[in-house]
N, C-alpha and C positions, 0 to 999 in steps of 0.2 A: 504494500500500500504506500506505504514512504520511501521518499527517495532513498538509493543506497547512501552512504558515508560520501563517500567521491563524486558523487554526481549531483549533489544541488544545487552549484554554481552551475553546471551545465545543462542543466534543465531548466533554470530560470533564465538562462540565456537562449535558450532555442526556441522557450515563451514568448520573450520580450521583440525577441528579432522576428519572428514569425508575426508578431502584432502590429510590427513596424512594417515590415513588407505588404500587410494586409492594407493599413491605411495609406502608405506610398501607393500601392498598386492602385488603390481606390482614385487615390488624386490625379494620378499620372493616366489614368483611362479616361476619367470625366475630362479631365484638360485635353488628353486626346480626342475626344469627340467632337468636343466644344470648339473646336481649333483644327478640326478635320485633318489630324494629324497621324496617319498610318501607323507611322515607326513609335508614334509617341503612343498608340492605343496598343500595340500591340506588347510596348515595353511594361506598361501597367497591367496588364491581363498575365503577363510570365511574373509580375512580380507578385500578384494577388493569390497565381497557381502555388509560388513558391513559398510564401504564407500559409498559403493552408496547408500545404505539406508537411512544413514545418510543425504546424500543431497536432496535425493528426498524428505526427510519431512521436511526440510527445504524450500526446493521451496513450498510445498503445502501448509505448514504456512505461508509462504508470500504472496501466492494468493488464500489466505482463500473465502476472497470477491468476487475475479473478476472470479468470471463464469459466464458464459452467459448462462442466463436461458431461 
């Protein structure tokens, strides 16, 4: 359930940047649209992907244990 010893500096770091990425991606897509800008919509959508990637393997390293078998 708790992070190991070694890992909660790096788990609240794959949080915080994933959240970061999340709201980058957010801004940098709407400003691409708004601004009809290809490379700029397309660089906000890989960053928004790579936010939530970030979180989902964080959640699934936290509940490494708890599945129900």
């Amino acid at each position: 359930m708790a992070a190991r010893a070694g890992e909660g500096h790096v788990l609240l770091v794959k949080k915080l940047y994933g959240l970061f990425l999340i709201i980058l991606g957010s801004m940098l897509t709407a400003a691409g649209v708004s601004y009809a800008s290809t490379g700029l919509t397309v660089f906000g959508i890989l960053a928004l992907i790579a936010g939530a990637i970030l979180l989902v393997l964080k959640i699934m390293r936290r509940n490494e244990g708890n599945w129900i078998k």
